[in-house]
N, CA, C and O atoms as CSV, one atom per row, in Angstrom:
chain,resi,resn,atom,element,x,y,z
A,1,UNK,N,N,33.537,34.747,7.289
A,1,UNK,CA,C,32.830,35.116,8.495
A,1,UNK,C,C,32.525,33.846,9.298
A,1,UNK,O,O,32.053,32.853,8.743
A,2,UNK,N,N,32.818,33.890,10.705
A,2,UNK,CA,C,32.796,32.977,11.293
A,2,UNK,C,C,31.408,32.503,12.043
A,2,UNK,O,O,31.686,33.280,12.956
A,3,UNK,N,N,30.173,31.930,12.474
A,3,UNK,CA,C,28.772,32.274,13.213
A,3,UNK,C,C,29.635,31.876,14.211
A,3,UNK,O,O,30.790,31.471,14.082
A,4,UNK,N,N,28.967,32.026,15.245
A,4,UNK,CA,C,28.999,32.625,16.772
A,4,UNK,C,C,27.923,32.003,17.509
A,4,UNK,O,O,26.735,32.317,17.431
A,5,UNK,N,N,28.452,31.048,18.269
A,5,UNK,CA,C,27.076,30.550,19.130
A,5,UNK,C,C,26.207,31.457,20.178
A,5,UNK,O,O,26.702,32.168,21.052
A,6,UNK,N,N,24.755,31.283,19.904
A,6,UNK,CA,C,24.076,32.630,20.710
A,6,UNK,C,C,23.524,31.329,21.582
A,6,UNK,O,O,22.914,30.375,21.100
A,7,UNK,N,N,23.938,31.542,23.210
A,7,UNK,CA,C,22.770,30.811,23.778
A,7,UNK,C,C,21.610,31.025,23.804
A,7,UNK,O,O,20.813,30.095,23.929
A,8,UNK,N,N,21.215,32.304,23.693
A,8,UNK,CA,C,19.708,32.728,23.700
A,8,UNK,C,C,18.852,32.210,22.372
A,8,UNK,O,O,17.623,32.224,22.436
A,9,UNK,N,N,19.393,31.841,21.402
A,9,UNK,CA,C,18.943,31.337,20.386
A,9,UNK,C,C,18.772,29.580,20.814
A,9,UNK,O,O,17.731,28.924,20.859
A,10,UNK,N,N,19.916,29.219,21.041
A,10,UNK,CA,C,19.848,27.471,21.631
A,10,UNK,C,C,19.178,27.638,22.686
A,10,UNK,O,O,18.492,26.624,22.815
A,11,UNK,N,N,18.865,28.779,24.032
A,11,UNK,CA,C,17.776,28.202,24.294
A,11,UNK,C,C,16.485,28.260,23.964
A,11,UNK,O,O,15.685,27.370,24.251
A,12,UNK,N,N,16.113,29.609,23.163
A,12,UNK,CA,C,14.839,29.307,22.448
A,12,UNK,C,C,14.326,27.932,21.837
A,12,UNK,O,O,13.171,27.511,21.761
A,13,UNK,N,N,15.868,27.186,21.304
A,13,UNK,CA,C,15.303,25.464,20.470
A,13,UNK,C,C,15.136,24.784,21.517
A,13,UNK,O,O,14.171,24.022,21.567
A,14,UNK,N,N,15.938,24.878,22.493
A,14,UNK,CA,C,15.488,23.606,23.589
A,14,UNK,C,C,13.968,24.093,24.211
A,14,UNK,O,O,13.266,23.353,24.901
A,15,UNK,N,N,13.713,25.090,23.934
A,15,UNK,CA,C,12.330,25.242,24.905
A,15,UNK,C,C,11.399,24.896,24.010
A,15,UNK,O,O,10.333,24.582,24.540
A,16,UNK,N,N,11.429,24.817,22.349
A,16,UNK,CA,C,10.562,24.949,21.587
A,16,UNK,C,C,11.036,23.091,21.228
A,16,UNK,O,O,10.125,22.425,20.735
A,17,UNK,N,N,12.002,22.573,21.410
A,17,UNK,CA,C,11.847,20.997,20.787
A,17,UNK,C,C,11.405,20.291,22.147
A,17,UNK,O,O,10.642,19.325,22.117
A,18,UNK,N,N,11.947,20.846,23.429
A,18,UNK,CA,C,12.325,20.323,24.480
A,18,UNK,C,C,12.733,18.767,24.392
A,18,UNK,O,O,11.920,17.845,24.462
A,19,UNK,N,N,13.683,18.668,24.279
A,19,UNK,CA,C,14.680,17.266,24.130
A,19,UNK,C,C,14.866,16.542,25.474
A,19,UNK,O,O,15.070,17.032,26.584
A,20,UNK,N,N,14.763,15.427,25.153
A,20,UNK,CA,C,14.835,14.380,26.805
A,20,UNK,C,C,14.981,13.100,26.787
A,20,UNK,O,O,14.382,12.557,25.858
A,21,UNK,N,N,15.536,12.446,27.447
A,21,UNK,CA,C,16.048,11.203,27.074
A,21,UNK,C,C,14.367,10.790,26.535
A,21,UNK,O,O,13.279,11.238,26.896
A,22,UNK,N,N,14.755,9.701,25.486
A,22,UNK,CA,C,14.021,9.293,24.733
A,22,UNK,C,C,13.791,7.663,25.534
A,22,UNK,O,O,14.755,7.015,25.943
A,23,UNK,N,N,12.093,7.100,25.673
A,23,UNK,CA,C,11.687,6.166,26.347
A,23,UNK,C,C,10.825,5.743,25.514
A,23,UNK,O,O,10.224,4.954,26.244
A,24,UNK,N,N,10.366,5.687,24.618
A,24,UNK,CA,C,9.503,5.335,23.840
A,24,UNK,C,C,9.579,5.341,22.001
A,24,UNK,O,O,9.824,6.307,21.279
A,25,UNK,N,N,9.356,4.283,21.702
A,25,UNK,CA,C,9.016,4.277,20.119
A,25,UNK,C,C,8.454,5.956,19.439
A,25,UNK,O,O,8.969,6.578,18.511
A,26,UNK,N,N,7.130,6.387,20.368
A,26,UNK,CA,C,6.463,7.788,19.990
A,26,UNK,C,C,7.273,8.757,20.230
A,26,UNK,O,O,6.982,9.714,19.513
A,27,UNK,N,N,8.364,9.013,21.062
A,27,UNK,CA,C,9.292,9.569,21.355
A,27,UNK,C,C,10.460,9.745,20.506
A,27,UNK,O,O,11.054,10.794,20.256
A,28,UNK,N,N,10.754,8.317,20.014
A,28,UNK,CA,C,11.883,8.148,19.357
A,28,UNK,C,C,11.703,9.136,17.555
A,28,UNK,O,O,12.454,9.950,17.018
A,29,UNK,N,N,10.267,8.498,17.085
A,29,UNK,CA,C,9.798,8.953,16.262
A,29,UNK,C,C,9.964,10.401,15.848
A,29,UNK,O,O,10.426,11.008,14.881
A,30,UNK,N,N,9.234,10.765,17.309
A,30,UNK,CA,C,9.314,12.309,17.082
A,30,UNK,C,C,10.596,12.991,16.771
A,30,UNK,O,O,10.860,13.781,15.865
A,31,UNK,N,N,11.447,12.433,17.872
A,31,UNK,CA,C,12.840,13.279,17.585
A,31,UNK,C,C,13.685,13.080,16.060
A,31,UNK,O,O,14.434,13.953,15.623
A,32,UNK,N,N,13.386,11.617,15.265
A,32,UNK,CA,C,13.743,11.064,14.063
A,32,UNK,C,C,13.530,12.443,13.234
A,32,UNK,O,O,14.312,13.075,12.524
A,33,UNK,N,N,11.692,12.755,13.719
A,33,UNK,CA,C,11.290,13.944,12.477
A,33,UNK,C,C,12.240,15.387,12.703
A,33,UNK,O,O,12.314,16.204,11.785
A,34,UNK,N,N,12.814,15.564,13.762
A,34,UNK,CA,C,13.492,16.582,13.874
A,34,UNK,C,C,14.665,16.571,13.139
A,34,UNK,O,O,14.927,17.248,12.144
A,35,UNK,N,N,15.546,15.518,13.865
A,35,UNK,CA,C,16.595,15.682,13.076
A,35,UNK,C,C,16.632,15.639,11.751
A,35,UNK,O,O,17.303,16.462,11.128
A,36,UNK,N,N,15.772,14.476,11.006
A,36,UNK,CA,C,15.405,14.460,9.596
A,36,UNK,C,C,15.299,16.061,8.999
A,36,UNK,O,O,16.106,16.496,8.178
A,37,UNK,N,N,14.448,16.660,9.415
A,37,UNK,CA,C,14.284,18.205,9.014
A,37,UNK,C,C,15.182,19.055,9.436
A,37,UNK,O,O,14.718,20.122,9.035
A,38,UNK,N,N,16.546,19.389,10.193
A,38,UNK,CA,C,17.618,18.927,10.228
A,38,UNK,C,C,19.019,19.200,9.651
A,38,UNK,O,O,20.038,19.853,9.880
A,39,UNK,N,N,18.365,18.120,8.564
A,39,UNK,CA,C,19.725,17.046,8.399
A,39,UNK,C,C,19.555,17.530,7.121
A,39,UNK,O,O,20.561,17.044,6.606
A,40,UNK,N,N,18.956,18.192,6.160
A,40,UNK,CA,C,18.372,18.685,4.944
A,40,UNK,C,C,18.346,20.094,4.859
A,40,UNK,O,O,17.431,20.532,4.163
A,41,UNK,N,N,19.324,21.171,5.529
A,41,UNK,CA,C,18.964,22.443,5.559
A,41,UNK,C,C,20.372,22.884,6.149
A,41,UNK,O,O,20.910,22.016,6.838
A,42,UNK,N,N,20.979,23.930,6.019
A,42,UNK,CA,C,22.045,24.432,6.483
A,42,UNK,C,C,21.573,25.251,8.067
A,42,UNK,O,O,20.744,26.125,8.320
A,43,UNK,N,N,22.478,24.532,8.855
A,43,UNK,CA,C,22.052,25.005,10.084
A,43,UNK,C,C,22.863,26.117,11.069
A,43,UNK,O,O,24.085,26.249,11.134
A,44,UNK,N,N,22.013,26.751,11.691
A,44,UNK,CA,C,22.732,27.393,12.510
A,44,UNK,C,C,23.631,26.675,13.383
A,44,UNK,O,O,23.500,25.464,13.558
A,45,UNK,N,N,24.788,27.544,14.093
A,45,UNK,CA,C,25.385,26.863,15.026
A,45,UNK,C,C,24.622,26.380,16.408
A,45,UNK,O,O,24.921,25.577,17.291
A,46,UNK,N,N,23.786,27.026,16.236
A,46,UNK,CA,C,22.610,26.352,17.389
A,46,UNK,C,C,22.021,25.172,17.138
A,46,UNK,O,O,21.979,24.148,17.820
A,47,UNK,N,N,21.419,25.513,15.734
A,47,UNK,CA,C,20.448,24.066,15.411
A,47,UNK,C,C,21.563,22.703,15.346
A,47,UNK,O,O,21.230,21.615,15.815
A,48,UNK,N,N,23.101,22.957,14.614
A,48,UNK,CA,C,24.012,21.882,14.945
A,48,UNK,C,C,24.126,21.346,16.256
A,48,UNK,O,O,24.646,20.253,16.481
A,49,UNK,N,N,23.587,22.196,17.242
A,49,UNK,CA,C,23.895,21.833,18.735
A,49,UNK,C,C,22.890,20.760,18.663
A,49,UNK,O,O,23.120,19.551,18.638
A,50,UNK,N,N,21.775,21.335,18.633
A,50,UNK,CA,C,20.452,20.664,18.719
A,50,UNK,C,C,20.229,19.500,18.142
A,50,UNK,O,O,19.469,18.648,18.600
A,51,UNK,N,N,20.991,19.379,16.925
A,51,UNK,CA,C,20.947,18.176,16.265
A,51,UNK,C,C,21.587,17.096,16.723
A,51,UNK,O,O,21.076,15.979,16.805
A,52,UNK,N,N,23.196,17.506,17.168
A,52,UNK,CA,C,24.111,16.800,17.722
A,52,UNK,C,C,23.409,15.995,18.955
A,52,UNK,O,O,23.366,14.768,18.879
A,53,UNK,N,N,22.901,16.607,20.001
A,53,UNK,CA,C,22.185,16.475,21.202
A,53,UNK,C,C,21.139,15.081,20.707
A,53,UNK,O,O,21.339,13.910,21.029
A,54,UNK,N,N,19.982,15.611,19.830
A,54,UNK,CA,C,18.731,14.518,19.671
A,54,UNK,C,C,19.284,13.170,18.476
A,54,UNK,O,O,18.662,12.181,18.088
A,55,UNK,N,N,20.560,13.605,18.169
A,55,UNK,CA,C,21.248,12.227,17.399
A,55,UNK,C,C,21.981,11.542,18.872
A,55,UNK,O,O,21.566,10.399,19.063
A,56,UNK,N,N,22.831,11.951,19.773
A,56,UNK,CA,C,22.930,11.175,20.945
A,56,UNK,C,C,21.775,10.873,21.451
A,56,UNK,O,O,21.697,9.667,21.684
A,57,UNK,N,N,20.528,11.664,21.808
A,57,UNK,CA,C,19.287,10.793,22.564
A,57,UNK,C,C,18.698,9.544,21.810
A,57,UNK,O,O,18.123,8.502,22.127
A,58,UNK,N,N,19.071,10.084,20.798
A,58,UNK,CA,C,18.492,8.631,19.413
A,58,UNK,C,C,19.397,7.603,19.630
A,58,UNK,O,O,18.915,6.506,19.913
A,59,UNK,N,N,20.540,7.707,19.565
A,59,UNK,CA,C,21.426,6.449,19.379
A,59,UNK,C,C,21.598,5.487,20.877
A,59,UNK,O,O,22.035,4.338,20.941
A,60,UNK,N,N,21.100,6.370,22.047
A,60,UNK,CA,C,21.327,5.951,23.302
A,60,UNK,C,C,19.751,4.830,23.324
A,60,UNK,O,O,19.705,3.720,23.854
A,61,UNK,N,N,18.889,5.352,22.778
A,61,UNK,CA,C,17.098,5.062,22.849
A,61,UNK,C,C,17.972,3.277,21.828
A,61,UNK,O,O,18.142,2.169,22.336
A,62,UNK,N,N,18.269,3.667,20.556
A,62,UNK,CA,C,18.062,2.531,19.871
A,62,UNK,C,C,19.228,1.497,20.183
A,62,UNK,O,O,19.258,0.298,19.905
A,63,UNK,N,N,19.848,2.003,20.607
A,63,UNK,CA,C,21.320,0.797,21.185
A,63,UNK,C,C,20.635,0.098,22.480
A,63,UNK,O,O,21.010,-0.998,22.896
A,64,UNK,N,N,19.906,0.624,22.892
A,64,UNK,CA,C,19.442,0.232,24.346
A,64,UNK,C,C,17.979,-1.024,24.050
A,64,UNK,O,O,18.046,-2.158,24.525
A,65,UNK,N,N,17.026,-0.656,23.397
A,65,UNK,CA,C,16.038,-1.167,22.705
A,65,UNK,C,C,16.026,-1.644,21.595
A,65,UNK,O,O,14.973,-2.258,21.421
A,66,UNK,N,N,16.897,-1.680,20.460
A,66,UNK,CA,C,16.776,-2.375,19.176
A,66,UNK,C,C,18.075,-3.278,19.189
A,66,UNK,O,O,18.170,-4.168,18.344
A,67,UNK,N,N,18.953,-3.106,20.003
A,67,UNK,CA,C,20.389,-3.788,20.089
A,67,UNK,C,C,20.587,-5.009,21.240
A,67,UNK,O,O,21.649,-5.601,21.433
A,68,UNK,N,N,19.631,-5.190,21.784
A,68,UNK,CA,C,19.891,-5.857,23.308
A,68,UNK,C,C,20.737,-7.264,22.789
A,68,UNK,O,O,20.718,-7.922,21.748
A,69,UNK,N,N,21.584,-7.375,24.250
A,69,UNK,CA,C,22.409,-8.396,23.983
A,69,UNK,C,C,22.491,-8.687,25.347
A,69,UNK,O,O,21.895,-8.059,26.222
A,70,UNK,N,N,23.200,-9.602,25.518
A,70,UNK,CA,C,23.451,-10.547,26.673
A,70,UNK,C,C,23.897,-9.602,27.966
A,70,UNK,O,O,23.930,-9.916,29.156
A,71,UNK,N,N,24.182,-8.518,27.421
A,71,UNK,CA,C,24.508,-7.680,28.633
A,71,UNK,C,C,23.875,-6.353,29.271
A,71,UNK,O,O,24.272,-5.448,30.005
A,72,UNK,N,N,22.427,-6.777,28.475
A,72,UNK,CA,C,21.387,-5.898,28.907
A,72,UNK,C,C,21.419,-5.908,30.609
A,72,UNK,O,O,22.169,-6.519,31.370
A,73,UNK,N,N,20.290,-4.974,30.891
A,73,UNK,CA,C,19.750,-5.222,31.698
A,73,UNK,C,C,18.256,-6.015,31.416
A,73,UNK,O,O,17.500,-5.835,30.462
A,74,UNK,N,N,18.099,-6.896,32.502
A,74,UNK,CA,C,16.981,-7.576,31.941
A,74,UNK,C,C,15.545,-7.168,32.228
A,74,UNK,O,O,14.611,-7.923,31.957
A,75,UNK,N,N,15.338,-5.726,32.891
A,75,UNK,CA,C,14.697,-5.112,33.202
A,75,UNK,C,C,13.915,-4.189,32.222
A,75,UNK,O,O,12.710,-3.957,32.123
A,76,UNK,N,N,15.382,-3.578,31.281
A,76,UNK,CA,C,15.326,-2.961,30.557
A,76,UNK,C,C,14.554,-3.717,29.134
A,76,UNK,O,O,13.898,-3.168,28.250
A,77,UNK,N,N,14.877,-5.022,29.286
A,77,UNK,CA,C,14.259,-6.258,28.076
A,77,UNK,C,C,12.698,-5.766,28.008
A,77,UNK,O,O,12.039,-5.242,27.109
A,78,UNK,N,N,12.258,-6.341,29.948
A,78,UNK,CA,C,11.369,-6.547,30.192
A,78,UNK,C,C,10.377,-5.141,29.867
A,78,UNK,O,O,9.207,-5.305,29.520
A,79,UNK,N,N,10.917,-3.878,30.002
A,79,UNK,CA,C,10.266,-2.936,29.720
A,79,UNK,C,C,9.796,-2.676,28.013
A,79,UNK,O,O,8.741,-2.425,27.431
A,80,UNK,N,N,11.509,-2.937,27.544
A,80,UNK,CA,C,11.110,-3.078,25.628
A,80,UNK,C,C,9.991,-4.161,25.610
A,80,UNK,O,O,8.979,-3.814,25.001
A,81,UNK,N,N,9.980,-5.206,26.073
A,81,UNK,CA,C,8.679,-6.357,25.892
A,81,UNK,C,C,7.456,-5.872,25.957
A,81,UNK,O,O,6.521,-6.256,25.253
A,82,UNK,N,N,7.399,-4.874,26.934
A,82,UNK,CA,C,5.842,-4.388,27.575
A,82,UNK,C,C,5.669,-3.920,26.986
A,82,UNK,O,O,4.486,-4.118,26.710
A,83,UNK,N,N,6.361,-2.712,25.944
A,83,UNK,CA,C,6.307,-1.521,25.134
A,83,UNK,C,C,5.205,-2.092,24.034
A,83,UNK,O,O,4.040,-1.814,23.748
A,84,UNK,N,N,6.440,-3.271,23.461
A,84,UNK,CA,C,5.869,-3.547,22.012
A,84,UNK,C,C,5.092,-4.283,22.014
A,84,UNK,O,O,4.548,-4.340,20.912
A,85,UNK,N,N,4.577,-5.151,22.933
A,85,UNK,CA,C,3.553,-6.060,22.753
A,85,UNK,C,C,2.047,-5.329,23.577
A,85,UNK,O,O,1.152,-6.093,23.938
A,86,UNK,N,N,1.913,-3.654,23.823
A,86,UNK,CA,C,0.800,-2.832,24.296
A,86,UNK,C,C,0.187,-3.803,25.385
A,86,UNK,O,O,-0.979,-4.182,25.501
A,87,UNK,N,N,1.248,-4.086,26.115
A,87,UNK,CA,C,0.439,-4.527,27.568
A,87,UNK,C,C,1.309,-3.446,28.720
A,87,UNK,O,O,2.260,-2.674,28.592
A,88,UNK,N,N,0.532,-3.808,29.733
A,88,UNK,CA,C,0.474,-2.650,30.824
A,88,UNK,C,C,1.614,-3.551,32.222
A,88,UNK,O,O,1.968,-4.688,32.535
A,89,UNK,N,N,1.739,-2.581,32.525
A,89,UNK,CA,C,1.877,-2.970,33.998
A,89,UNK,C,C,0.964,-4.470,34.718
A,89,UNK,O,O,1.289,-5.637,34.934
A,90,UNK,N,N,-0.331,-3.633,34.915
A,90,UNK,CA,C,-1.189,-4.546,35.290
A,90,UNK,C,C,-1.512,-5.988,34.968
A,90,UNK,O,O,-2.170,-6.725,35.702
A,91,UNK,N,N,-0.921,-6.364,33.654
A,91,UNK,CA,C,-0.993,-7.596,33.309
A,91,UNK,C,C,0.705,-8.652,34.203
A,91,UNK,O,O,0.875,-9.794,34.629
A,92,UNK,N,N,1.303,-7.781,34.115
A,92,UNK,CA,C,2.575,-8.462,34.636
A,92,UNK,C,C,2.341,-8.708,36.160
A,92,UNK,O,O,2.714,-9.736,36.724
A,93,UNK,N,N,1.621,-7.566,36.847
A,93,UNK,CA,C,0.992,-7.821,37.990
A,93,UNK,C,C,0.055,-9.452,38.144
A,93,UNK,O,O,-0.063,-10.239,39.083
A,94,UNK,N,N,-0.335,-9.445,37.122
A,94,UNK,CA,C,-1.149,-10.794,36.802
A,94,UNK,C,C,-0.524,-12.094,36.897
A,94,UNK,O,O,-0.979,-13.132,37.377
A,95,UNK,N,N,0.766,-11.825,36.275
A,95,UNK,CA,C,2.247,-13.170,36.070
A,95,UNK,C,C,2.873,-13.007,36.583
A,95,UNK,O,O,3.842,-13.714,36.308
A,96,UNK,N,N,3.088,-12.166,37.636
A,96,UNK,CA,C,4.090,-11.900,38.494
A,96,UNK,C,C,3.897,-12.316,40.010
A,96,UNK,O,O,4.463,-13.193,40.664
A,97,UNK,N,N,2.828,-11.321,40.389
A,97,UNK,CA,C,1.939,-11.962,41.523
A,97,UNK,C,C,1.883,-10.457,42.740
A,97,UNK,O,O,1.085,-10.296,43.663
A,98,UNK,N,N,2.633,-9.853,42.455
A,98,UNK,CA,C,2.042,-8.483,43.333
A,98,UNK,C,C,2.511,-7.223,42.802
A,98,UNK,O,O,3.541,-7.214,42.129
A,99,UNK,N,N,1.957,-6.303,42.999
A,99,UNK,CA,C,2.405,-4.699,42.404
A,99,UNK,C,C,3.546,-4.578,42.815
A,99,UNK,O,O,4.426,-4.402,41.972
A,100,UNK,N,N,3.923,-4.633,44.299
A,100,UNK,CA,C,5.620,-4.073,44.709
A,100,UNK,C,C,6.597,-5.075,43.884
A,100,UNK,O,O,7.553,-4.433,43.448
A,101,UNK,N,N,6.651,-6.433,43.539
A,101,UNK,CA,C,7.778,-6.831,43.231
A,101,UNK,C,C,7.285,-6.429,41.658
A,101,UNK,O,O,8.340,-6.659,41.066
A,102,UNK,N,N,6.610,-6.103,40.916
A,102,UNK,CA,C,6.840,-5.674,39.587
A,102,UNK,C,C,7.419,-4.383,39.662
A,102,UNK,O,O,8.326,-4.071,38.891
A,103,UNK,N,N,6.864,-3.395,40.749
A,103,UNK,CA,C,7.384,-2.221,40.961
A,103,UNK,C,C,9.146,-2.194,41.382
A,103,UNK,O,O,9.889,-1.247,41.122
A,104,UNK,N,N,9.614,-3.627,42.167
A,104,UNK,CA,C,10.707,-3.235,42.452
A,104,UNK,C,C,11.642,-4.023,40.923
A,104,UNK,O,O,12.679,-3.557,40.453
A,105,UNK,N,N,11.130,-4.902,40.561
A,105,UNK,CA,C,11.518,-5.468,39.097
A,105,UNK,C,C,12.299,-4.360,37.906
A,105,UNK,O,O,13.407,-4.201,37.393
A,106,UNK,N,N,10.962,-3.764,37.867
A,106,UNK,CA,C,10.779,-2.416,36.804
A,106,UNK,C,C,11.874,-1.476,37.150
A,106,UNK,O,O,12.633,-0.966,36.326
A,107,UNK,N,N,11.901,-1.256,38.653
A,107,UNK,CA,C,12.652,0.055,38.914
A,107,UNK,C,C,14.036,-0.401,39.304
A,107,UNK,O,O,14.720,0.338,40.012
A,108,UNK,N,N,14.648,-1.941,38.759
A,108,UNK,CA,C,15.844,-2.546,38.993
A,108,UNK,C,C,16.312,-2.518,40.325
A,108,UNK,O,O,17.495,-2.207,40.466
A,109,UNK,N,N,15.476,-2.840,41.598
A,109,UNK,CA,C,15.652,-3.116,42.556
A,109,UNK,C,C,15.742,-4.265,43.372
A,109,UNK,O,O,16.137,-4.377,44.533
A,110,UNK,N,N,15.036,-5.628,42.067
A,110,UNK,CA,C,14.905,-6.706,42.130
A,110,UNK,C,C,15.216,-7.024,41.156
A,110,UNK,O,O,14.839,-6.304,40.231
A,111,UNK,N,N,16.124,-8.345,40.782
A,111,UNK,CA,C,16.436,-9.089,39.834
A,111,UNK,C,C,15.319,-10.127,39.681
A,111,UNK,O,O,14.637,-10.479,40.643
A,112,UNK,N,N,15.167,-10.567,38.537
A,112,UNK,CA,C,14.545,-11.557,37.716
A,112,UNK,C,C,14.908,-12.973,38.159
A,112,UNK,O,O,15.869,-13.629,37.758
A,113,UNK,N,N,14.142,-13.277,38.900
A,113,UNK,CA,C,14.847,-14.992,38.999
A,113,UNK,C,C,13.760,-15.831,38.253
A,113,UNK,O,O,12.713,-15.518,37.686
A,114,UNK,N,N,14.647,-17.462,38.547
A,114,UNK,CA,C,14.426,-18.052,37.062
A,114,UNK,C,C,13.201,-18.564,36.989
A,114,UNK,O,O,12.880,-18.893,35.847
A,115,UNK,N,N,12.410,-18.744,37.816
A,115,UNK,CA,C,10.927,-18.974,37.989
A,115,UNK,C,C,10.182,-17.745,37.023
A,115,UNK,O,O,9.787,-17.989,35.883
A,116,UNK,N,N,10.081,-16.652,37.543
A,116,UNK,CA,C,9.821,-15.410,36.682
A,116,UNK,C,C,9.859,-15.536,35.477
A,116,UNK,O,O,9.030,-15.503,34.568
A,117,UNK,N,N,11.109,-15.714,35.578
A,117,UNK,CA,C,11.881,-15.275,33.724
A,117,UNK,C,C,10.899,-16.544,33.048
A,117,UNK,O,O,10.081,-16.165,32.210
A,118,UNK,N,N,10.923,-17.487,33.251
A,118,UNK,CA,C,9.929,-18.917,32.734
A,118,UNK,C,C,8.598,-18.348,32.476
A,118,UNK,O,O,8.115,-18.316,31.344
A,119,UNK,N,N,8.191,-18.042,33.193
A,119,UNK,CA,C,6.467,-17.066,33.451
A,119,UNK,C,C,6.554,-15.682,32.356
A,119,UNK,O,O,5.650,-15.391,31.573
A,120,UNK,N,N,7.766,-14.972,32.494
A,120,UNK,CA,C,7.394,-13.780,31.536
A,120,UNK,C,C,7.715,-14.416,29.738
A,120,UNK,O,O,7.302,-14.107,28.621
A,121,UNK,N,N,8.591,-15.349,30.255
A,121,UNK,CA,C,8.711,-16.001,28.936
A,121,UNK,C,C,7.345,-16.411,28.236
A,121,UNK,O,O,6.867,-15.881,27.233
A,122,UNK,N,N,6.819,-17.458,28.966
A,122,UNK,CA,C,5.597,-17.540,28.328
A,122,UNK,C,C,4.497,-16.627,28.335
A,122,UNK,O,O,3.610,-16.754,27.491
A,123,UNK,N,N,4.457,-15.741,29.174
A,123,UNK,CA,C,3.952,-14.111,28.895
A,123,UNK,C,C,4.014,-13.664,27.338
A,123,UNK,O,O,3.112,-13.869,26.526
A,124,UNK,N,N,5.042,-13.123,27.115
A,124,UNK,CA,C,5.555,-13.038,26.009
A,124,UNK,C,C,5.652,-13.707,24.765
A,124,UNK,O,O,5.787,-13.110,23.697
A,125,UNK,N,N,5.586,-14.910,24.884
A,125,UNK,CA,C,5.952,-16.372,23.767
A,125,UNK,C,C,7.734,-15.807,23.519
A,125,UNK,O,O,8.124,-15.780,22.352
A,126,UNK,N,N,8.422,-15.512,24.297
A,126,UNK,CA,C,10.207,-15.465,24.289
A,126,UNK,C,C,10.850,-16.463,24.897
A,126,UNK,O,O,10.253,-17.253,25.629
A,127,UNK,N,N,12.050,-16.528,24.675
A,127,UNK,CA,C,13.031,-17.496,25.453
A,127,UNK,C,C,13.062,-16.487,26.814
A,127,UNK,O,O,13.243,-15.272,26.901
A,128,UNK,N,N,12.781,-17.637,27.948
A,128,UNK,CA,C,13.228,-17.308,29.462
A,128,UNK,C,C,14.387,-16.436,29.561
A,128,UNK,O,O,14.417,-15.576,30.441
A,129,UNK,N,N,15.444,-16.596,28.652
A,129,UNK,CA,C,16.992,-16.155,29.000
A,129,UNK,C,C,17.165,-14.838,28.831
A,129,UNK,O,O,18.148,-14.230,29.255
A,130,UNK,N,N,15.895,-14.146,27.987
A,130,UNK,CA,C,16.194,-13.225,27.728
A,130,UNK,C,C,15.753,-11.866,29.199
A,130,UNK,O,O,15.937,-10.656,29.335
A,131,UNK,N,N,15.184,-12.853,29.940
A,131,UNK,CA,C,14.859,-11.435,31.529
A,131,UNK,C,C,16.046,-12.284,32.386
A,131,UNK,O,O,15.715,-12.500,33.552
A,132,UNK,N,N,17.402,-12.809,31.986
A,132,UNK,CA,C,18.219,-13.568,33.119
A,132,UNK,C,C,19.490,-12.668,32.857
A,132,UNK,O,O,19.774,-12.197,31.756
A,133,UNK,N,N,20.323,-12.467,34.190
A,133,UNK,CA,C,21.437,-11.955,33.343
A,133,UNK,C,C,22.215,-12.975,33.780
A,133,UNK,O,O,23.373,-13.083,33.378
């Protein structure tokens, strides 16, 4: 016997996990516990969907944030930096010197130049190179 994908069933899981790109450690976490529970149980052809889906949001979250390399974005650095070291916005506002250019920084509308990158470096205690592309 073959199962049969029911969308009405996959969408009951997406409304009940609601899955979304993943931006955060608490995020990442959460979806870990899903698939973990999961990954231990014979699944419907739905829940395989579901799984398939929050193992791509996972691998996109940790290649992006636990993998960075020279060809990041350095924006994207700068955001993993803020994450893990529980500072805000407002402090970069502090080392930076106004809300719009952190705002246009953040939202990759402005590149990092090397004055900055020196300043978030020692922000941080990191090498400068790492907010340069």
């Amino acid at each position: 016997m073959t199962l049969t994908f029911n969308p009405d069933k996959y969408k009951k899981l997406l409304t009940a996990y609601l899955p979304k790109l993943i931006k955060s450690e608490a995020e990442n976490a959460q979806a870990l516990g899903i698939v973990e529970d999961l990954m231990h149980r014979q699944r419907t052809p739905e829940e395989e969907e579901l799984y398939q889906l929050l193992i791509t949001l996972i691998e996109k979250f940790e290649k992006e944030y636990y993998q960075p390399d020279q060809h990041n974005n350095p924006g994207s650095m700068l955001l993993f930096m803020l994450e893990q070291s529980e500072r805000s916005r407002d402090d970069l506002v502090a080392v930076l010197g106004t809300e719009h250019l952190v705002d246009n920084i953040l939202n990759g509308q402005e590149k990092i130049n090397t004055e900055q990158a020196r300043k978030l470096g020692e922000f941080f205690h990191v090498e400068s190179s790492l907010f340069m592309e």
